[in-house]
C-alpha positions in Angstrom: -99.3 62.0 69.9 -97.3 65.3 68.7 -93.7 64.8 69.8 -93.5 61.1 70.9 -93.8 57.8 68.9 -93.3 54.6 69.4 -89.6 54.8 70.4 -89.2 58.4 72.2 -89.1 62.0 71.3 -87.2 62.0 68.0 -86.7 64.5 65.1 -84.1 66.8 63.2 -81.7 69.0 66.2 -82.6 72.4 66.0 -85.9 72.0 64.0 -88.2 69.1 65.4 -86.0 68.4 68.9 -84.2 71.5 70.3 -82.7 72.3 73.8 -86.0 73.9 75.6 -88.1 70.8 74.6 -85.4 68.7 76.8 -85.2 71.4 79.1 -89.1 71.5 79.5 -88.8 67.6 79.5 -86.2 67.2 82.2 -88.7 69.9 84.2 -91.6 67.8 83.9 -90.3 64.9 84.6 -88.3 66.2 87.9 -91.7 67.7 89.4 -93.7 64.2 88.1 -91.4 62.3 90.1 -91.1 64.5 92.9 -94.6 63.8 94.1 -93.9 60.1 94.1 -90.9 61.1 96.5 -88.6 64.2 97.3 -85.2 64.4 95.4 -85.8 61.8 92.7 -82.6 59.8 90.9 -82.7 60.5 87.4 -80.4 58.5 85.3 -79.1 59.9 81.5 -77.1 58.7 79.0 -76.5 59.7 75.3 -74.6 58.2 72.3 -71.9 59.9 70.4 -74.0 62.7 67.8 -72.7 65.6 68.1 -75.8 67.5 69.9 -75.5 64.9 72.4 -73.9 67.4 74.7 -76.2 70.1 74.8 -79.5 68.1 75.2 -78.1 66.4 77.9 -77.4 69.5 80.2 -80.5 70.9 78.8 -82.6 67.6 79.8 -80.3 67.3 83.1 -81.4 70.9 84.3 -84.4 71.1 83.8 -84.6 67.8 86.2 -81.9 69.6 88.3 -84.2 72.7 88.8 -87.4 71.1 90.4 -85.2 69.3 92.8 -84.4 66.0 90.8 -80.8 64.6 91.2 -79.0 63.8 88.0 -76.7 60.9 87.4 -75.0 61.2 84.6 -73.7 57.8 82.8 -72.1 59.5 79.7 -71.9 57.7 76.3 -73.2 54.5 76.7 -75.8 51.8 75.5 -79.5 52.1 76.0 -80.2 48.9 77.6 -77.6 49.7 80.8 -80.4 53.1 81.7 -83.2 50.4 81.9 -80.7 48.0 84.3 -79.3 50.5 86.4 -82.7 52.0 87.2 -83.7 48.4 88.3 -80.1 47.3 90.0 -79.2 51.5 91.0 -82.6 52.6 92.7 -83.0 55.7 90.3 -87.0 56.6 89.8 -86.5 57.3 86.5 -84.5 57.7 83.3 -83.6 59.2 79.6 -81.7 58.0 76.6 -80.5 60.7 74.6 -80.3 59.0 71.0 -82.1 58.4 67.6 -81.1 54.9 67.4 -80.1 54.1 63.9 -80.7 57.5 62.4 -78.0 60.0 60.7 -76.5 62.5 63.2 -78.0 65.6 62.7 -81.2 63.8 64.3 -81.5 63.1 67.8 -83.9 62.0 70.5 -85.2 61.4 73.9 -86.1 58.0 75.4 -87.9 58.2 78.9 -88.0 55.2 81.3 -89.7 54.9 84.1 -88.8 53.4 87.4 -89.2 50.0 86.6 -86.7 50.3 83.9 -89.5 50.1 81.4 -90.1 53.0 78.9 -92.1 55.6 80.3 -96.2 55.3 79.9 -98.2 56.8 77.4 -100.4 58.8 79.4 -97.5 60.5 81.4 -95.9 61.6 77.6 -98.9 63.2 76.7 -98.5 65.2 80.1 -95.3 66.3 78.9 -96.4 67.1 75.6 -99.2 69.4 77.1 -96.4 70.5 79.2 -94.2 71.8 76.3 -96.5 73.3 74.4 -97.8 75.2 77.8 -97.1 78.7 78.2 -96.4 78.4 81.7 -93.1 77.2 83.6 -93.7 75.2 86.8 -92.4 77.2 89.8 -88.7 76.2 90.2 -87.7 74.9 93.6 -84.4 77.1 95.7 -82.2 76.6 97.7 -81.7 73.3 99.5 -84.2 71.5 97.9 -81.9 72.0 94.0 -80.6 68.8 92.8 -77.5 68.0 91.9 -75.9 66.6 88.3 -73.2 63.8 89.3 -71.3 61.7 86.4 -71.1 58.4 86.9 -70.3 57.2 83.9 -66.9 54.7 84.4 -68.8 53.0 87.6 -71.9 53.1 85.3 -70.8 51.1 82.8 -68.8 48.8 85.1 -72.2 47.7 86.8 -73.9 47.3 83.1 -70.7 45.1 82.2 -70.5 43.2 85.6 -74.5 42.3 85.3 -74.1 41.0 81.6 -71.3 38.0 83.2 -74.2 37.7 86.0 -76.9 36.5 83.3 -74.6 34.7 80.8 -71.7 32.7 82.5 -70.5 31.8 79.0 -66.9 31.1 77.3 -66.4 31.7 73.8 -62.4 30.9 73.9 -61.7 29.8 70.3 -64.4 31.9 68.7 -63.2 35.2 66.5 -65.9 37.7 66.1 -65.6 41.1 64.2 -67.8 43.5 65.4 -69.6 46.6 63.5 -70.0 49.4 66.3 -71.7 52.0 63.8 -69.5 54.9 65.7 -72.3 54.6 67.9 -72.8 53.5 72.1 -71.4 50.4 71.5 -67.8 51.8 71.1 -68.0 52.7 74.6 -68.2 48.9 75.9 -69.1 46.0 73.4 -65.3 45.2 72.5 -64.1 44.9 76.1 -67.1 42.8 76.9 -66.8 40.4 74.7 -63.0 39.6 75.2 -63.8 39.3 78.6 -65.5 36.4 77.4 -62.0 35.0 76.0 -63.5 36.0 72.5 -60.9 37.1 69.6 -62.5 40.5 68.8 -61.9 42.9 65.6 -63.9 46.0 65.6 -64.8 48.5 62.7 -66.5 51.4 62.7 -65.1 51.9 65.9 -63.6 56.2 65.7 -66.6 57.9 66.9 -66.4 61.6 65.9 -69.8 63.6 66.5 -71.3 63.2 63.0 -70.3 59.7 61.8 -72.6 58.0 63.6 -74.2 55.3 61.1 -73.0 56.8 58.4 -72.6 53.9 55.9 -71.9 51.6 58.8 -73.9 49.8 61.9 -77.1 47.7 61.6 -78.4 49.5 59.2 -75.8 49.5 56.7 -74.5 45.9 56.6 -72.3 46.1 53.1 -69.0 47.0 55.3 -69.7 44.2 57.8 -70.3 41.4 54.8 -67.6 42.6 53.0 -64.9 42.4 56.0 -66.8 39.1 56.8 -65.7 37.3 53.1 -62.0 38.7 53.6 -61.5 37.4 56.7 -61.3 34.6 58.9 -64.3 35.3 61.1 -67.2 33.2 63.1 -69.5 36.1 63.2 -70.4 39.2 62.3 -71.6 41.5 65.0 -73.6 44.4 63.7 -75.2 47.2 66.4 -77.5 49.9 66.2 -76.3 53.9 66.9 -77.6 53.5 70.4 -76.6 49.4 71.0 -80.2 47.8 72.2 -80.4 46.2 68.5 -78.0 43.5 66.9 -77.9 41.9 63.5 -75.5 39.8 62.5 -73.8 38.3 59.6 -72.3 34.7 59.2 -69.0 33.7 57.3 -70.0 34.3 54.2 -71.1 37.8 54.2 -74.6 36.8 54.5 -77.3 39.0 56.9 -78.9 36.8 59.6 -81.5 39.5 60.4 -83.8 39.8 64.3 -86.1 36.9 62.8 -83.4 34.8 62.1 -81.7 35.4 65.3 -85.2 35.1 67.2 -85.6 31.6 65.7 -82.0 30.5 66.7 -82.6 31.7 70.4 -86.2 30.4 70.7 -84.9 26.6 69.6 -82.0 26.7 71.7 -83.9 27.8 74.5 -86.8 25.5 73.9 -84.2 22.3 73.8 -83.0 23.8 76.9 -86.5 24.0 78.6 -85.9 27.7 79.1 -88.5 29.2 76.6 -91.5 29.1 78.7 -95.1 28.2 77.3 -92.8 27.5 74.0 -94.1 31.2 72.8 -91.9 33.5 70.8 -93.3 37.2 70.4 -92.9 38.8 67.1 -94.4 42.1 65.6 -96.6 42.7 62.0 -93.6 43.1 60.6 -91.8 39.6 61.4 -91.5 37.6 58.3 -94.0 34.7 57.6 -90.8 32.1 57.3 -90.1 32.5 60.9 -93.9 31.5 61.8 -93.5 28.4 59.4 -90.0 27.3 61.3 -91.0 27.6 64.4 -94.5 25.9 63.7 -92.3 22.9 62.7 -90.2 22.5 65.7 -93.3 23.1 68.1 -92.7 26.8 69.1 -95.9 29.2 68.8 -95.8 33.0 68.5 -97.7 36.0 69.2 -97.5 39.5 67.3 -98.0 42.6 68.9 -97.5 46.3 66.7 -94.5 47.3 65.5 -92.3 48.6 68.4 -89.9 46.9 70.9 -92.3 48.6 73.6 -95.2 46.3 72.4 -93.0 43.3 73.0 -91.9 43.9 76.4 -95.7 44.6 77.6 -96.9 41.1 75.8 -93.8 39.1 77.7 -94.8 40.3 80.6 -98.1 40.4 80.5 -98.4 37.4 79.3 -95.1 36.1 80.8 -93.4 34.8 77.9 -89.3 34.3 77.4 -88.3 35.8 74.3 -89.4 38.0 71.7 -88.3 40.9 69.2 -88.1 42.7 65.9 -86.8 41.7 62.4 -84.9 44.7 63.1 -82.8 43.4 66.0 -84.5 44.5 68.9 -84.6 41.3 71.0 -85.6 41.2 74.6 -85.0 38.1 76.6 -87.5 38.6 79.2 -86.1 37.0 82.1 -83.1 39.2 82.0 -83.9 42.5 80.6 -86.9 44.2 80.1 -86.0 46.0 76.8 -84.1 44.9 74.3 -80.2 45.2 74.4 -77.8 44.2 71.7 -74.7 43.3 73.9 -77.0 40.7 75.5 -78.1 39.2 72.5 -74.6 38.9 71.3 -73.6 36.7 73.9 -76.5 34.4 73.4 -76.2 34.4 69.7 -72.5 33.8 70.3 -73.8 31.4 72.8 -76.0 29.3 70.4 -73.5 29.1 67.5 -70.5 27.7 70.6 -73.0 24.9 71.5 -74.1 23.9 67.6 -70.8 23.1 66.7 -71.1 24.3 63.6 -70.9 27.0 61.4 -73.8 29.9 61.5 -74.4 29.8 57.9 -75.3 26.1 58.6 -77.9 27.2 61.6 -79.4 29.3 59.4 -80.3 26.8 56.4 -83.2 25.6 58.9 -85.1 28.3 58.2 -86.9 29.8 54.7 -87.0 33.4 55.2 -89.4 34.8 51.9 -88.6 37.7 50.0 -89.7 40.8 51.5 -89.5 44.4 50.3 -90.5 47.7 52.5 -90.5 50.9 50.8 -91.2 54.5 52.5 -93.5 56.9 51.0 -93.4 60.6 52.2 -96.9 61.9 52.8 -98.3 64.9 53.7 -101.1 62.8 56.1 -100.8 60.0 57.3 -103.9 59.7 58.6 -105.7 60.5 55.2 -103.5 58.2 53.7 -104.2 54.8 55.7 -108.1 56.0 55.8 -108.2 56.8 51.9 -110.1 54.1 50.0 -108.1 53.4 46.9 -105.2 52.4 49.0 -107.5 50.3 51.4 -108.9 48.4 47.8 -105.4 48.0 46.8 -104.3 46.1 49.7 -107.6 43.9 50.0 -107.3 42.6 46.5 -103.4 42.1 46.8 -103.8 40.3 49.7 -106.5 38.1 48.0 -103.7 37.5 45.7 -101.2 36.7 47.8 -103.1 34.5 49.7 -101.3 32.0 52.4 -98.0 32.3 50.5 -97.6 36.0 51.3 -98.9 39.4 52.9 -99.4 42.9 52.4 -98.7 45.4 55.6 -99.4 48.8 55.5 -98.7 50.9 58.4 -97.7 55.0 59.6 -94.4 55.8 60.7 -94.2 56.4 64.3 -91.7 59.4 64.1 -92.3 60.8 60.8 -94.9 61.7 58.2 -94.1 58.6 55.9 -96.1 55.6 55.0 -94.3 51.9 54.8 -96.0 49.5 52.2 -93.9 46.3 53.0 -94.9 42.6 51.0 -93.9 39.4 51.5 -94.1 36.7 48.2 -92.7 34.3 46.9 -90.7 36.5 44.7 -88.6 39.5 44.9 -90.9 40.6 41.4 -94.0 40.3 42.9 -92.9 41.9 46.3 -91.8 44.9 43.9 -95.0 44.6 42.0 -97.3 45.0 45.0 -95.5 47.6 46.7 -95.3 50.0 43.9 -98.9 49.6 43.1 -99.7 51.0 46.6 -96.9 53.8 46.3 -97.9 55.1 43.1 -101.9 55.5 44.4 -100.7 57.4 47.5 -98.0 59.8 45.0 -100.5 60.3 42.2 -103.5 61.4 44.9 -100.5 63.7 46.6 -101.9 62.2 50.0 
């Protein structure tokens, strides 16, 4: 696809993503809609980068002008557009965020009515769309929808919902919390004391361009560092747009979406809640979470890389839980994409009931070294397809045998290649990975 990957429309403001693509965007997807019904509900929300503003109006008019109604939910986290589509009767939604990227990058996540992100095929429609010389005829008059903002009643729903699904009480518990000046600011502090837990937030001053800047889930130092000063249970770590959560126990160490999957899957398998004792994981899932959960009698599935994956093989398949190593973790009988505030609570939920501490939990499972490295190429596809590379990886994988993989793969957003290896070392993880880079640099693929 030319404009969408695996997570949205995403790219540098200005350059790659600019205010007609979400204008065009917000047109298609008003007249798409409208033949399902007349006046659609259109839900949009956006986290705090500073072109936030204008590709929301942009996105929101476009949807206005063939006849689409526009609620608008303000700065919030991604995970309350998929539930208020489901609980709020809106046909379809938007996101306007690039996750866990710097700010001068932004994006735009489509969900359908079912809460669920948007289908392929109908992306490429909008992608013919966009590059189409031709504006659909606007509608007049009467039939022009209106923008509304919703955005404190929005987020009281999202917040209200969470308490319906986890009836928990973490009095006792003291949690700091890593907002990465992103969505999160907007709700995951209040939430969480509403739970009678003793929460410290950093990163928490939001000011248009220091979104994840050396903060968030993606920059973990700050968090760990806070974590050995102080006095703390957990460390709460979210992602620029809040549907990803990594945390970090009480001595500064990172308890990543693997080890946070395996936590959840026990519990929940103890419980009698993980049905068909199946976890889903992606490629990218380390090989110590297969081997733990082997031993206490839970069986996985992989899907691609992408949250999107997931959520199709849970319910397709009708599966619990499942998620990334990079947070994303969707608990299926809840949500149907993956949202950080909700994994919180069961995280926070899991370490209450152990008793212990989650540096203890987290001994139960081996997690092997693993390094991923980004190459910049100019083709991906000539790349993945050259044959030097492809004989690199079969003989390192030979090598590696059962005690560790090779994975390969194309960004979904940009032109890079990720060479990531999992050994039994952190030298022969750098070995491996650097003998695959330096093929792809030295042929200039």
């Amino acid at each position: 696809m030319k404009y969408f990957g695996t997570d949205g429309f995403r790219g540098k403001v200005s350059e790659k993503l600019n205010v007609t693509h979400a204008f065009k965007i917000g047109m298609y997807l008003g007249y798409y809609f409208s033949k399902k019904r007349p006046n659609p509900r259109m839900i949009v929300g956006k986290d705090t980068r500073l072109s936030g503003d204008t590709l929301e109006h942009a996105l929101a008019a476009g949807a206005a002008s063939m006849g689409a109604d526009v609620y608008l939910l303000g700065v919030t986290p991604t995970p309350a557009i998929s539930l208020l589509i489901r609980k709020g009767n809106y046909d379809m939604g938007a996101m306007i965020s690039a996750s866990h990227n710097p700010y001068q990058d932004n994006g735009i996540k489509l969900f359908n009515e079912d809460g669920f992100k948007l289908q392929e095929e109908v992306e490429l429609l909008i992608e013919e769309y966009i590059d189409s010389e031709e504006l659909l005829p606007l509608v007049s008059g009467k039939e022009i929808g209106k923008i509304i903002d919703i955005h404190d009643n929005g987020l009281a729903k999202y917040a209200a919902w969470l308490h319906e699904v986890c009836d928990f009480d973490f009095t006792g518990m003291r949690v700091l919390c890593d907002l990465a000046n992103g969505s999160a600011t907007a709700i995951a502090k209040s939430v969480l004391e509403s739970y009678n837990a003793e929460v410290d937030v950093i990163s928490n001053e939001p000011n248009g361009i220091n979104i994840n800047e050396g903060c968030g889930s993606t920059h973990l130092e700050l968090l760990q560092d806070k974590m050995i000063e102080g006095e703390y249970d957990i460390g709460l770590a979210f992602d620029g747009d809040a549907d990803r959560l990594l945390a970090v126990d009480e001595h500064g160490c990172i308890v990543d979406g693997d080890i946070i999957m395996y936590l959840c899957g026990k519990y929940m398998k103890e419980h009698g809640t993980l049905n068909q004792d199946v976890v889903v994981t992606t490629v990218m899932s380390n090989i110590g979470l297969h081997k733990a959960f082997k031993e206490c009698g839970i069986a996985t599935k992989k899907t691609a890389v992408g949250d999107k994956y997931v959520s199709e093989c849970l319910f397709a398949e009708g599966y619990s839980l499942g998620g990334e190593q990079s947070g994303h973790i969707i608990f299926k009988d809840e949500a149907v994409t993956g949202d950080g505030l909700l994994t919180a609570l069961h995280l926070l939920q899991v370490l209450k009931h152990s008793g212990t501490s989650l540096s203890t939990l987290r001994e139960s499972i081996e997690i092997y070294p693993q390094l991923l490295k980004n190459v910049r190429v100019q083709s991906k596809k000539a790349a993945m397809e050259d044959s030097d590379v492809k004989a690199a990886i079969e003989q390192i994988t030979v090598l590696l045998g059962d005690n560790g993989r090779i994975l390969v793969r194309p960004s979904g957003t940009e032109e890079l290649i990720r060479v990531m290896v999992e050994a039994q070392s952190d030298e022969l993880c750098e070995n491996y990975v650097n003998q695959v880079i330096e093929i792809i640099e030295n042929k200039r693929l």
